[in-house]
KEROGU-193888 format. One record per residue (C-alpha): residue number from 1; residue in three letters; z, y, x. Coordinates in Angstrom, 1 decimal. Each point is the difference from the previous one (the first is absolute). Last residue first. Example, Ala and Ser with C-alpha at 12.3 -4.5 7.8 and 13.67 -1.06 7.14 Angstrom:
NODE  num  residuo      zz      yy      xx
NODE    2      SER     7.1    -1.1    13.7
NODE    1      ALA     0.7    -3.4    -1.4
***
This chain:
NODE  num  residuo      zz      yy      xx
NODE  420      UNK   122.1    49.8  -161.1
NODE  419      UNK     0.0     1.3     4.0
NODE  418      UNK    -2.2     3.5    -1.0
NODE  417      UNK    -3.0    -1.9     1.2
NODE  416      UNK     0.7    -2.9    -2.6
NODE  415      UNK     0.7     2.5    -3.1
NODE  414      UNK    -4.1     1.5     0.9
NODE  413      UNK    -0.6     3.6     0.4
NODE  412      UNK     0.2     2.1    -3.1
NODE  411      UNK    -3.9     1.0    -1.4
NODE  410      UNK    -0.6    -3.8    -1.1
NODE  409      UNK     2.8    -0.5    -3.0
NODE  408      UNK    -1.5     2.5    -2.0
NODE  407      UNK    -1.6     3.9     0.3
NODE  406      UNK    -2.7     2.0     1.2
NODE  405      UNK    -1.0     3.3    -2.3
NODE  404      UNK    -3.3     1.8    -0.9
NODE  403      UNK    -1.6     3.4    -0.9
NODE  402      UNK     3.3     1.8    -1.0
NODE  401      UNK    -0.9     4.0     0.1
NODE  400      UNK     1.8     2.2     2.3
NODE  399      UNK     1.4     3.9    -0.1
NODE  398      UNK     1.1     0.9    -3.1
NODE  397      UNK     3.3     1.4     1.0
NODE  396      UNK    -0.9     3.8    -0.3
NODE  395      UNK    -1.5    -0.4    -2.9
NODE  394      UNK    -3.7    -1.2    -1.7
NODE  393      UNK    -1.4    -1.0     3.2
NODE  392      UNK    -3.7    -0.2    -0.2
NODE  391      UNK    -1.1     3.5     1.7
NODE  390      UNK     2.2    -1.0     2.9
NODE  389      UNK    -1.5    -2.9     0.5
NODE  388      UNK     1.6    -3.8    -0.3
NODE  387      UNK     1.5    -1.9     2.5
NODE  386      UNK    -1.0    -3.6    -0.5
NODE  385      UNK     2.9    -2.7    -1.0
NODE  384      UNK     0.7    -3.5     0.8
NODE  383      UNK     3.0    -1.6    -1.6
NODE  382      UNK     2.3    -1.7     2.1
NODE  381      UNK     2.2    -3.6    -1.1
NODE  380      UNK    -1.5     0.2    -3.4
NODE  379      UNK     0.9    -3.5    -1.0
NODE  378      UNK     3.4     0.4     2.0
NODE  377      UNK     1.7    -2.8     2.1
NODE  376      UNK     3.6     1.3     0.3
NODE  375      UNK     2.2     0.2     3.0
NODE  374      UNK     3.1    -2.2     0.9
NODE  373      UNK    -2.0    -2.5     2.2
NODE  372      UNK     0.1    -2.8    -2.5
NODE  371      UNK    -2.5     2.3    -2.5
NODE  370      UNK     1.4     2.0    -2.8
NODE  369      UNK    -2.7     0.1    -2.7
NODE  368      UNK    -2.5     2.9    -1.4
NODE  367      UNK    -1.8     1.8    -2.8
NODE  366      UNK    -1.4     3.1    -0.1
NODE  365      UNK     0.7     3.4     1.7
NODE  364      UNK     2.6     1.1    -2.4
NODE  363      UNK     1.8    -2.8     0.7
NODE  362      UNK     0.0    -3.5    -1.7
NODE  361      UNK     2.3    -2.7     1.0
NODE  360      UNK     0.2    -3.7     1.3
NODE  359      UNK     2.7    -1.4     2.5
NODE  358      UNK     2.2    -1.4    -3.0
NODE  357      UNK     2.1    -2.6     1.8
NODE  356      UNK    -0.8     1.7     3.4
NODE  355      UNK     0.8     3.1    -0.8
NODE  354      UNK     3.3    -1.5    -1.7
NODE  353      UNK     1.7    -1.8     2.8
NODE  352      UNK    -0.2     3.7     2.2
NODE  351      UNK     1.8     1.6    -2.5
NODE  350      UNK     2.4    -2.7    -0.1
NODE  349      UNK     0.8     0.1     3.6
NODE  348      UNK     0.3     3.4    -0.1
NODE  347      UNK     2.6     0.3    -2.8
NODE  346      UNK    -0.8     3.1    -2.6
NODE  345      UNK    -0.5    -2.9    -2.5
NODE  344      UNK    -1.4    -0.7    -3.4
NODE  343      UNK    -3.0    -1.9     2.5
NODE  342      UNK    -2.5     1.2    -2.3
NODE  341      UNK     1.4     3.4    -0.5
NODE  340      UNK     0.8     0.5     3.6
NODE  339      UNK    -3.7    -0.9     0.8
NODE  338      UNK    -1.2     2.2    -2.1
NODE  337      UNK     1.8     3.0     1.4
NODE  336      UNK    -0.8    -0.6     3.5
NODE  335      UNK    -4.0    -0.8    -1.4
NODE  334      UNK     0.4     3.3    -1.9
NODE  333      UNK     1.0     1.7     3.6
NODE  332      UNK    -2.4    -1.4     1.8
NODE  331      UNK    -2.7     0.8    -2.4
NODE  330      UNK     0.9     3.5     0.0
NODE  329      UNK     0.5     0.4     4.1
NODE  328      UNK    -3.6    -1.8     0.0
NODE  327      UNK    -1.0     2.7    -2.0
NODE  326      UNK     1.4     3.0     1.5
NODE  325      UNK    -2.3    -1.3     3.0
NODE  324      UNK    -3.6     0.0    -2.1
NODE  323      UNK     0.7     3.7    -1.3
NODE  322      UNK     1.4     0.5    -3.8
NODE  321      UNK    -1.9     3.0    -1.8
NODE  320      UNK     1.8     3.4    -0.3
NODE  319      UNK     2.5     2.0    -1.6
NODE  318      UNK     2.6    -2.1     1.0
NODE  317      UNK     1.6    -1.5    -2.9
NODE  316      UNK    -2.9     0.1    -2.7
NODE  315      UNK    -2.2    -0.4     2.8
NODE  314      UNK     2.0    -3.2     0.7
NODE  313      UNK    -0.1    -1.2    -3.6
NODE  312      UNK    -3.3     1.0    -0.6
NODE  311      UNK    -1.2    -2.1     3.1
NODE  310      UNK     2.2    -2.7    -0.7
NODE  309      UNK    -1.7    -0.7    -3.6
NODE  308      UNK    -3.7     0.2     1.5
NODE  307      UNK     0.2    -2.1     2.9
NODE  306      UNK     1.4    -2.8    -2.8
NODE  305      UNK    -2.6     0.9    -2.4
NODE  304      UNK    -2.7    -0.5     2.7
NODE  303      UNK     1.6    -2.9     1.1
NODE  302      UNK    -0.6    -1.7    -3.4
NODE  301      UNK    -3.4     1.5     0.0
NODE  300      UNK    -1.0    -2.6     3.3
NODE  299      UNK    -3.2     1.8     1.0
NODE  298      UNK     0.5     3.1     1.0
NODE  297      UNK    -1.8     3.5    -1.9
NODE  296      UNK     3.7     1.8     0.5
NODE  295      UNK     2.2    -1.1     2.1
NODE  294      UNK     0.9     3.6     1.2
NODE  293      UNK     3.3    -0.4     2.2
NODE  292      UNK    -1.0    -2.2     2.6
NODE  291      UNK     2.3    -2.5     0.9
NODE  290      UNK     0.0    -2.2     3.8
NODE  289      UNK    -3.4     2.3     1.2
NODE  288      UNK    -2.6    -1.3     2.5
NODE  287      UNK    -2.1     3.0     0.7
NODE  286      UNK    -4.1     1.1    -0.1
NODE  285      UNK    -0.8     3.8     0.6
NODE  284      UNK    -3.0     0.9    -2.0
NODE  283      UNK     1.5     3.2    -0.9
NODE  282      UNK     3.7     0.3     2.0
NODE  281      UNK    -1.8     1.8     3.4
NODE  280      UNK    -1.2     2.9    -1.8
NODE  279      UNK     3.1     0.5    -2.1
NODE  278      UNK     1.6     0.4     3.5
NODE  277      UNK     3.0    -2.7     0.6
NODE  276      UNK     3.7     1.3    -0.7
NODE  275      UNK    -0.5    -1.3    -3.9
NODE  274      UNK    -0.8    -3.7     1.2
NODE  273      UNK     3.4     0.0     1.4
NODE  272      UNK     1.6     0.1    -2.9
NODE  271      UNK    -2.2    -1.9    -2.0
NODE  270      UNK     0.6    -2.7     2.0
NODE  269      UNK    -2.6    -2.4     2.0
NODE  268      UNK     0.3    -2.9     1.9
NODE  267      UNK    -3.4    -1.0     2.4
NODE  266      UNK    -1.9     3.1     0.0
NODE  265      UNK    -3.3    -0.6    -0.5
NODE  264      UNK    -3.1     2.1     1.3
NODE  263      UNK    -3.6    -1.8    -0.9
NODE  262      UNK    -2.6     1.2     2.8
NODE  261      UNK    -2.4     2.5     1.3
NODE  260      UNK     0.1     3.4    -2.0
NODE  259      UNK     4.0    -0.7    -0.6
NODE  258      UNK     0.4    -0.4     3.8
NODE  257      UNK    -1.7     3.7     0.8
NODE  256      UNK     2.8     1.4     2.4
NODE  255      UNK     1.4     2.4    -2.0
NODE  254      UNK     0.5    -2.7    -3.2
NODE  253      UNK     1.6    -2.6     2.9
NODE  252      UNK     2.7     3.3     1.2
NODE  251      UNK     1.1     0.0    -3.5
NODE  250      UNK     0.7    -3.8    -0.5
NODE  249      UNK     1.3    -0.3     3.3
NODE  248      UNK     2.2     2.7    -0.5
NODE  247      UNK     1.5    -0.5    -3.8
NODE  246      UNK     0.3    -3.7     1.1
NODE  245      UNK     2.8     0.8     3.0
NODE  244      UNK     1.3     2.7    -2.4
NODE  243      UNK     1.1    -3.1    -2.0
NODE  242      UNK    -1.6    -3.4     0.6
NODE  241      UNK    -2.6    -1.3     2.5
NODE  240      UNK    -1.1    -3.5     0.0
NODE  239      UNK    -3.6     0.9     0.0
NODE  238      UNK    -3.2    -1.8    -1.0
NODE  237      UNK    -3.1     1.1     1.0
NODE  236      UNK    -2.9    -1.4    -2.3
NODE  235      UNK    -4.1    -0.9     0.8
NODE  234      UNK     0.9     0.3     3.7
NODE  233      UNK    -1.7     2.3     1.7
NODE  232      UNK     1.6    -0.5     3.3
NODE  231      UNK    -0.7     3.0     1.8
NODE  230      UNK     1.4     2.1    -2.5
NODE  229      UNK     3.0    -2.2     0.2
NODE  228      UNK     0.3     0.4     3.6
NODE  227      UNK    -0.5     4.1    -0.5
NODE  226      UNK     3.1    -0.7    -3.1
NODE  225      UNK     2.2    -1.0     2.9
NODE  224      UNK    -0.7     2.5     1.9
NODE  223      UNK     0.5     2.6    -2.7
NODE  222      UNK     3.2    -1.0    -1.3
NODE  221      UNK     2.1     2.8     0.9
NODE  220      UNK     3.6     0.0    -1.7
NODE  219      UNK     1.3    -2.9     0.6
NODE  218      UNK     3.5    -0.4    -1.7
NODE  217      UNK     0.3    -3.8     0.5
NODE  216      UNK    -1.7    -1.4     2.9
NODE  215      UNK    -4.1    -0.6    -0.1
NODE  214      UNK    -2.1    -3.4     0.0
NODE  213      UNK    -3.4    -1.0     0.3
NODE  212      UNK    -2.5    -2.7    -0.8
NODE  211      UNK    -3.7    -0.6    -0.9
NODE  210      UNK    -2.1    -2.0    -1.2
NODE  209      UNK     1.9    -2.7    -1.9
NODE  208      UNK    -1.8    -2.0    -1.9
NODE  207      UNK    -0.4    -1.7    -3.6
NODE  206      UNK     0.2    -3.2    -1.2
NODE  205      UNK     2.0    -0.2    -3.0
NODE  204      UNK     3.1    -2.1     1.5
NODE  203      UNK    -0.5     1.4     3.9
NODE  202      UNK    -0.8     3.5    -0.7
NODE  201      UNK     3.6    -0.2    -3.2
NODE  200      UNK     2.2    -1.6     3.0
NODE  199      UNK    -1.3     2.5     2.7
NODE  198      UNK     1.3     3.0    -2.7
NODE  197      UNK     3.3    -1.3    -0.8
NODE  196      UNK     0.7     0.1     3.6
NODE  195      UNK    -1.3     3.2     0.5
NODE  194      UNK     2.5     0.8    -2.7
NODE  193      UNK     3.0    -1.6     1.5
NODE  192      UNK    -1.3     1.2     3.7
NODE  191      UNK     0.1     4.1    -2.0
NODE  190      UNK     3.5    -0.4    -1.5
NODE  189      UNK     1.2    -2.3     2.7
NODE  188      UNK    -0.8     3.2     2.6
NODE  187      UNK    -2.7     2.1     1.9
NODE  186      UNK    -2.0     0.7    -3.5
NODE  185      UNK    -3.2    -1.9    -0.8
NODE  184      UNK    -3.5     1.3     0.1
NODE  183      UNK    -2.0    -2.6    -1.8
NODE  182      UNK    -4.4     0.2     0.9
NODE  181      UNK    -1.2    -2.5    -2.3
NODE  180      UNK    -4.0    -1.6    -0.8
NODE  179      UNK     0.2    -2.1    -3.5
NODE  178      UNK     0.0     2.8    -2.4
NODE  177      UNK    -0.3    -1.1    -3.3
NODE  176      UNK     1.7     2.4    -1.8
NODE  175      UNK     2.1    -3.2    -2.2
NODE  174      UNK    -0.3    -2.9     2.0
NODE  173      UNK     0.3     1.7     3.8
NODE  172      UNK     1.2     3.3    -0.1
NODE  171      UNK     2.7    -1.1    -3.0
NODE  170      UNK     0.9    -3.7     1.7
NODE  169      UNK     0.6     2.3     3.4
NODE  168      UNK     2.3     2.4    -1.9
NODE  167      UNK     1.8    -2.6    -1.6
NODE  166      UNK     0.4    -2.0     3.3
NODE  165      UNK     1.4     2.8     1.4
NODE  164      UNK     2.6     0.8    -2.7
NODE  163      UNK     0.9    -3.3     0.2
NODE  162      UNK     0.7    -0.3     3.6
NODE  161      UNK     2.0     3.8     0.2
NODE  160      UNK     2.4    -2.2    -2.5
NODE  159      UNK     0.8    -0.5    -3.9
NODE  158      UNK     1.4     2.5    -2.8
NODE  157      UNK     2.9    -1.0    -2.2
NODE  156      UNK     2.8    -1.1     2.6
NODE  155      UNK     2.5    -2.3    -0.5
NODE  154      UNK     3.3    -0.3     1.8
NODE  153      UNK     2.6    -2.2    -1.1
NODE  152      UNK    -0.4    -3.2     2.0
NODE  151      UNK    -0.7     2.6     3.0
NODE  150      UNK    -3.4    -0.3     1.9
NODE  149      UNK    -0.4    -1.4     3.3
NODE  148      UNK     0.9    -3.6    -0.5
NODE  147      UNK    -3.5    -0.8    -1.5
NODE  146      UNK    -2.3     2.9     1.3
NODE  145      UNK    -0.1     2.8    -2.6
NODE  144      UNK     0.8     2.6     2.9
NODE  143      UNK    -2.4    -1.4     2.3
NODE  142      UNK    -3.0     1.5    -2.3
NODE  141      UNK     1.0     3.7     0.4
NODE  140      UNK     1.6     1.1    -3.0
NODE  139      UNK    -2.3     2.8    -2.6
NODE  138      UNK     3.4     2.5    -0.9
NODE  137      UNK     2.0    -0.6    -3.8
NODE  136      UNK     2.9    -2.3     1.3
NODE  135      UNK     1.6    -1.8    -2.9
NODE  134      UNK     3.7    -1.1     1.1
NODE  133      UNK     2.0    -2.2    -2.2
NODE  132      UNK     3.7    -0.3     2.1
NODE  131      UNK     0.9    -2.8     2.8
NODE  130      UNK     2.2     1.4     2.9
NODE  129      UNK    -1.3    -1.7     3.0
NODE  128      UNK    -3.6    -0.2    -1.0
NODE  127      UNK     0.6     3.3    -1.9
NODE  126      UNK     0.4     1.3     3.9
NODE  125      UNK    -2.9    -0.9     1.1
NODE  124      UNK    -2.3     0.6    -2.2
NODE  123      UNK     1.5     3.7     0.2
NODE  122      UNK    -1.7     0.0     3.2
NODE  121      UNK    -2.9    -1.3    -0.9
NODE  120      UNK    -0.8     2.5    -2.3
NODE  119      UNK     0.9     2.8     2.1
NODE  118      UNK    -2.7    -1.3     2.1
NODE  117      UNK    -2.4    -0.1    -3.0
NODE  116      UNK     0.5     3.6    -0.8
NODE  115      UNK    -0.3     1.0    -3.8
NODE  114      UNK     3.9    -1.7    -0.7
NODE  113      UNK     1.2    -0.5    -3.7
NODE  112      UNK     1.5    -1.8    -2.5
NODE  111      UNK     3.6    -1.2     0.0
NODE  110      UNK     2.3    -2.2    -1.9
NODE  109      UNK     3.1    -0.1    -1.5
NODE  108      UNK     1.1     2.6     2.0
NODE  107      UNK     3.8     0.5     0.1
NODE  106      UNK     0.7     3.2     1.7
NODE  105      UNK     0.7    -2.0     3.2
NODE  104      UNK    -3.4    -1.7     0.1
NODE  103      UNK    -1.6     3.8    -0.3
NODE  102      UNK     2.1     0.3     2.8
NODE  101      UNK    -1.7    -2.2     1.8
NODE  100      UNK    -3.2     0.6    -1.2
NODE   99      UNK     0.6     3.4     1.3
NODE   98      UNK     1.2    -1.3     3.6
NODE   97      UNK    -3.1    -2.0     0.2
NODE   96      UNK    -2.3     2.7    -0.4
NODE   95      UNK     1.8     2.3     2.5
NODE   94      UNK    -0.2    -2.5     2.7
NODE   93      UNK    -3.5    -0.8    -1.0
NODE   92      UNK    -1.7     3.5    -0.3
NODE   91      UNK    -2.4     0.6    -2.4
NODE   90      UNK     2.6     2.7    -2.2
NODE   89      UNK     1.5    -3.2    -1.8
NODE   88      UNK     0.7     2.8    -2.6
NODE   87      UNK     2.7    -1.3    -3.1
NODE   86      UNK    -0.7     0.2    -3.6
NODE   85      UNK     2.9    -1.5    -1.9
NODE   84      UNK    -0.8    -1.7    -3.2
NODE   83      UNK     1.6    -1.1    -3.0
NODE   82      UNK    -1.7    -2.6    -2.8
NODE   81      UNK     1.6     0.0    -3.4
NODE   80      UNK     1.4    -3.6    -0.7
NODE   79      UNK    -1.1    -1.2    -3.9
NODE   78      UNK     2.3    -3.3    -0.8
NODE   77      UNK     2.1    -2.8     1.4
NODE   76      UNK    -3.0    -2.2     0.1
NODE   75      UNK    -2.2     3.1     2.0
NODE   74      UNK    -2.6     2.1    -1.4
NODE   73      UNK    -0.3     3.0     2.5
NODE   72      UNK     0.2     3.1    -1.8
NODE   71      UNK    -0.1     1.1    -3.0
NODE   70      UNK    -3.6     0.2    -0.5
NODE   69      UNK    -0.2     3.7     1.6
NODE   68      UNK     1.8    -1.7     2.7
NODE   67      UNK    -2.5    -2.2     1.2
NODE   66      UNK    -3.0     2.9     0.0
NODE   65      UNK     2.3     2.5     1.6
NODE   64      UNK     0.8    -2.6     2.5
NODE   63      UNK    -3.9    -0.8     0.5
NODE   62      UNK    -0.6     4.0     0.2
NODE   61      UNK     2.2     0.3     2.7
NODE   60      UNK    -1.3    -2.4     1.8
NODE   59      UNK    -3.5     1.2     0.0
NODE   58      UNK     1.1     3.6     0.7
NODE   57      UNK     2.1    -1.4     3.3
NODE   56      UNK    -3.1    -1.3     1.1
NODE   55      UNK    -2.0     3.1    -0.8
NODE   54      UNK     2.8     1.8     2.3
NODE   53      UNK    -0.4    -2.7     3.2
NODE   52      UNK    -3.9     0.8     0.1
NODE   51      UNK     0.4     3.5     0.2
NODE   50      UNK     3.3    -0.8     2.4
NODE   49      UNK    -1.6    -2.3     2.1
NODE   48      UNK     0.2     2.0     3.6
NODE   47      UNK     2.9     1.6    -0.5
NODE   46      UNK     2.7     0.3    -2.9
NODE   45      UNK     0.4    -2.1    -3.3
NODE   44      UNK    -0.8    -3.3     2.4
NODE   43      UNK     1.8    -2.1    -2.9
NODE   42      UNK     2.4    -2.1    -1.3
NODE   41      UNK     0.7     0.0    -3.6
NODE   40      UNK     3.3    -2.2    -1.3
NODE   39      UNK     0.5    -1.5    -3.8
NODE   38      UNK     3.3    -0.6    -1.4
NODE   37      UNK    -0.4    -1.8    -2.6
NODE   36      UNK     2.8     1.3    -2.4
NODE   35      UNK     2.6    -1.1    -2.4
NODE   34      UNK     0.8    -3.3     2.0
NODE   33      UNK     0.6    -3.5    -1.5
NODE   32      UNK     1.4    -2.1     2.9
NODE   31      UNK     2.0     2.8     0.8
NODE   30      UNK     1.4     0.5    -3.1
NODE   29      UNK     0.3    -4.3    -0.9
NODE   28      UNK     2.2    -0.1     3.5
NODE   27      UNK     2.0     3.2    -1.5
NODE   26      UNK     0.7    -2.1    -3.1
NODE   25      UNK     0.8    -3.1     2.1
NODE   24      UNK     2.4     1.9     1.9
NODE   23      UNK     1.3     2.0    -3.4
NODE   22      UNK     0.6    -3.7    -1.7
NODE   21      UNK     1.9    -1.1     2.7
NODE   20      UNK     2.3     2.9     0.3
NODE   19      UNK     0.7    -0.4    -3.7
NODE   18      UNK     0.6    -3.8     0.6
NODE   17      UNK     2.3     0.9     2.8
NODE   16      UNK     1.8     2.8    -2.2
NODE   15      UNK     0.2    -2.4    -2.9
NODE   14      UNK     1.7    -2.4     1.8
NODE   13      UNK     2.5     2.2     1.8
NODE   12      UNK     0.8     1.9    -3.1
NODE   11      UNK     0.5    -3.6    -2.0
NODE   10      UNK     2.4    -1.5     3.2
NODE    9      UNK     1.9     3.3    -0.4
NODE    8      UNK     1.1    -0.4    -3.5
NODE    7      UNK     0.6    -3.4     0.6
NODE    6      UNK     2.3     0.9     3.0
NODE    5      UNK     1.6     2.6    -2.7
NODE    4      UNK     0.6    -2.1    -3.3
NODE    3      UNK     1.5    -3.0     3.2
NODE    2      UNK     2.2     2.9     1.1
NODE    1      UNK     1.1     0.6    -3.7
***
C-alpha cells in the first residue's frame, strides 16, 4: 500500500513539474508573440509647435488606421492590431523625457514623434541606453546623424537644416536661375544648418552670395534687415524663417516693395503656415516644400497616384488636405511598421537589422532608400512650388503650384563628413 501511495505521489509530482514547464514556455511563446504593437506618440501638443505638432499626430493616426484596417500588423504568429498612446512632450526637455519614459513603462513598442530638434536629441539619448525603434518626425541638425551620435534604433524620415539649404540654393540657382543671393538665416542651428546648405549649393553651381543677415527666433520687425536687402538687389532673398517668424518677413517684404525687385523664397514651407501669410504676399512667392498636397500636372504619374490616394484618405479623416509635417509623421510611422513586418520582430536590434537588409521603399512622395546615417535618400527630397493668386486658388488650401523639385544622393551632405 505505502509503495501504491509513494508511486502515486511520484506521478503528481512529475506531472505537476512538467505542467509547470509547459505553462513557462507557454507564457515565454505569449510574450514572444504579443496581441498588440504598442505604438507611442510624442509630441509638442501644447506651446509653441502645437499647429505643427497636431498635423503630426493626424499623420500617424491615419497610418495606424491604415495598418489596422488590414488586420493589423502581419506578423509570423498572425495579425497584431496596433495600440497607441498619445503623450505631449510640451517642447520642454525635462518634461519630454519623462513622457517617453513613461510611455517606456506602458510598454511602447516603439515611438514616433518629437517637432523640436532639441527634444530630439534628448530622447536620442536615452534610446541609446535603453534601445527601442524611434522615428523622429522634426528636420535634425546635421551633428545629430554623426556616426556615434545617433541611436542604433533611431531613424528619422526627413533630413537636416544642411539639406534643406542646399535644396533651396540648387532651386534659385539651376532651376529659377538666380545666381546673385541675399539668405537671411535664423540666430540658431536651424538657420547656420540652412546657411550652411546654402554656401555648399553657391560653391557647387556657381553662384554668389551677396548679402547676409541673421535675426533671433520670434522677431517681429524685420525692416532693417529687409533696408540691407533692398540695398542689395539680389536677384533672390532667401530666408530661413519658419512659423510666425516667416509670416512677418514675408508680409513686411510685400510692404516694403521686395516682390517688385526680386524673387522671394522661403526656404521650408508648410501649408500651415503658409495660410497666416497675406494672400498678397503667397502669389509668386517661391518655397521649398517636403509634400505638397496637389500633385497634380507633375511629372512622375506614379507619384501623382500615390499623392493622390493619401490625400483622400486624410481629407476623408480630417476634413482637409495633409500638410508637408503630418507627412513625415505618416511615413515614419509606415516605415516603423514596415520594418517590424520585415524583421517579424518588435525587438530593436532586429528592427534595426532589417532597414538595412531591405533599405528601399516607396512613400507617397516618391521613391526612396535608407542611407548609413539612419535617414532616407529621397528622389523628390523638396519640391519647389510658386504661390499662386488669389483668383487661381480653387479652395481654401490651394495655395502653391509644384514647378520643380531637388532630390538624390547629392542634396544630404557627404557619409565621410558626418564620420562614415
Amino acid at each position: 500500500m505505502k509503495k501504491a501511495v509513494g508511486f502515486f505521489i511520484t506521478i503528481v509530482m512529475v506531472f505537476v513539474l512538467c505542467t509547470g514547464v509547459v505553462v513557462a514556455e507557454g507564457g515565454k511563446e505569449a510574450a514572444a508573440q504579443p496581441s498588440e504593437f504598442k505604438l507611442g506618440i510624442l509630441l509638442p501638443l501644447t506651446g509653441t509647435f502645437a499647429a505643427v505638432a497636431e498635423t503630426q499626430k493626424e499623420g500617424i493616426l491615419l497610418a495606424v488606421d491604415e495598418v489596422n484596417n488590414r488586420g493589423g500588423l502581419s506578423m509570423p504568429w498572425g495579425k497584431v492590431k496596433v495600440v497607441t498612446q498619445v503623450s505631449d512632450d510640451e517642447a520642454k526637455l525635462d518634461v519630454g523625457v519623462r513622457r517617453f519614459k513613461y510611455l517606456r513603462n506602458w510598454g511602447a513598442n516603439g515611438v514616433v514623434g518629437q517637432t523640436w530638434a532639441p527634444m530630439t536629441f534628448a530622447i536620442n539619448e536615452v534610446v541609446a541606453k535603453d534601445p527601442i525603434p524611434y522615428y523622429p518626425v522634426c528636420v535634425m541638425a546635421k551633428e545629430g546623424f554623426e556616426k556615434g551620435k545617433i541611436a542604433e534604433s533611431t531613424f528619422a524620415t526627413a533630413f537636416s537644416p544642411w539639406t534643406v539649404g542646399f535644396l533651396d540654393g540648387a532651386a534659385a540657382i539651376n532651376v529659377l536661375g538666380k545666381k546673385k543671393i541675399f539668405f537671411l538665416a535664423r540666430s540658431d542651428s536651424w538657420g547656420w544648418g540652412i546657411w550652411e546648405g546654402v554656401q555648399a549649393a553657391v560653391e557647387k553651381f556657381g553662384g554668389e552670395i551677396v548679402g547676409y543677415d541673421e535675426m533671433p527666433l520670434g522677431t517681429t520687425d524685420f525692416t532693417t534687415v529687409l533696408q540691407k536687402v533692398k540695398a542689395a538687389n539680389p536677384d533672390v532673398f532667401i530666408q530661413a524663417q519658419f512659423g510666425g517668424d516667416a509670416v512677418a518677413v514675408l508680409k513686411q517684404a510685400y510692404q516694403m516693395g521686395l516682390y517688385d525687385q526680386m524673387t522671394i523664397f522661403n526656404s521650408w514651407i508648410t501649408n500651415v503656415v503658409a495660410k497666416g501669410i497675406p494672400a498678397n504676399a503667397v502669389d509668386g512667392l517661391y518655397a521649398m516644400h517636403y509634400f505638397y498636397w496637389n500633385m497634380e500636372g507633375f511629372e512622375d504619374k506614379e507619384v501623382v497616384e500615390q499623392a493622390k490616394a493619401y490625400t483622400q484618405n486624410y481629407r476623408a479623416k480630417y476634413g482637409y488636405p495633409p500638410d508637408a509635417y503630418a507627412t513625415i509623421a505618416y511615413v515614419a510611422a509606415h516605415e516603423l511598421f514596415r520594418a517590424v513586418e520585415t524583421a517579424g520582430s518588435f525587438d530593436a536590434v532586429a528592427v534595426r537589422e532589417a532597414v538595412f537588409e531591405n533599405p528601399e521603399f516607396m512613400s507617397v512622395k516618391g521613391p526612396a532608400k535608407w542611407r548609413e546615417d539612419h535617414t532616407p535618400i529621397y528622389k523628390y527630397a523638396g519640391f519647389l512650388v510658386k504661390g499662386k493668386p488669389k483668383a487661381e486658388q480653387t479652395s481654401e488650401w490651394d495655395l502653391f503650384s509644384i514647378v520643380g523639385y531637388q532630390g538624390g544622393e547629392d542634396v544630404m551632405p557627404s557619409l565621410e563628413s558626418l564620420g562614415y
